[in-house]
C-alpha positions, 0 to 999 in steps of 0.5 A: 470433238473432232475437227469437222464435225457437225451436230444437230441440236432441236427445240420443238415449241408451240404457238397459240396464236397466229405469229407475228414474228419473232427474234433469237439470238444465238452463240455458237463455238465454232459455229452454227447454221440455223434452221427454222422449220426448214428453212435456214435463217443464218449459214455457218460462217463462211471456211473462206478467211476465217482463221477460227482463231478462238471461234468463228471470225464472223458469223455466228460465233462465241464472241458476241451473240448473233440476233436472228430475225424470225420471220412470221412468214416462216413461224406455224400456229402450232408447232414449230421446230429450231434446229442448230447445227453446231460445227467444230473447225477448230479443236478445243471446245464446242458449244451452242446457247440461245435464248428467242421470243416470238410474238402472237399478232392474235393470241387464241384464247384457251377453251378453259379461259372461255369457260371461265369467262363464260361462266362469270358473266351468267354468275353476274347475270344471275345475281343480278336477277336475283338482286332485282327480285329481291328489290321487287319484293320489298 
C-alpha cells in the first residue's frame, strides 16, 4: 500500500446485558485510531518525531500491543460498532490485530432460559404434588 493510505476495518457485536466496561488490545502496522461507536478511544500515533523505522515509535504499533480501556459510558446493550482505522506511513507492510472483552454488570437473561427455568420449577411443583398424593393414598 501505498504511503498514506488509510483503511477502515469494523467489528459490529452485541451485549446482553447492561456494560460494565471492558478492554481491547490492539496492534497495528503502522498505526491505527480506534473508534468505539463513535468515539475515538486512542489516535494514530502522533507524524511529529516518529521515525516509523519499522512501525510506529509510540502509539499504536506492531512492536508491542496497546491495551485500550472500554468505557461502560461509551459501551451500548446491543449493538455496538469498533472501527480501526489502520494508516500506512511507512512502505512495506500493513496490518491490524486485536482481541477485546467486555464485561456485562447485569447479564439479561435469554427468554429461552426463563422458559426452561420456568418449566422446571412447575415440573418439580407437579411431582411434588403427585408424591404427596401418592403418600396420602397409602
Amino acid at each position: 500500500m501505498p504511503n498514506g493510505t488509510v483503511v477502515s476495518f469494523f467489528d459490529v457485536f452485541n451485549i446482553t446485558g447492561i456494560p460494565a466496561g471492558g478492554e481491547i488490545t490492539v496492534m497495528a502496522d503502522d498505526s491505527a485510531t480506534v473508534i468505539l461507536n463513535g468515539v475515538a478511544l486512542m489516535p494514530e500515533a502522533s507524524m511529529s518525531g516518529n521515525k516509523y523505522a519499522i512501525c510506529s515509535d509510540f502509539g499504536i504499533g506492531c512492536l508491542a500491543a496497546s491495551v485500550i480501556d472500554l468505557p461502560a459510558s461509551v459501551l451500548h446493550e446491543g449493538t455496538n460498532t469498533l472501527d480501526f482505522e489502520v494508516a500506512q506511513r511507512n512502505a512495506v507492510s500493513f496490518g491490524l490485530d486485536y482481541a477485546g472483552y467486555v464485561n456485562d454488570l447485569v447479564p439479561t437473561p435469554e427468554s429461552s432460559s426463563a422458559m426452561l427455568l420456568g418449566l422446571g420449577l412447575l415440573l418439580m411443583a407437579a411431582l411434588g404434588a403427585r408424591r404427596k398424593s401418592a403418600n396420602g393414598a397409602a
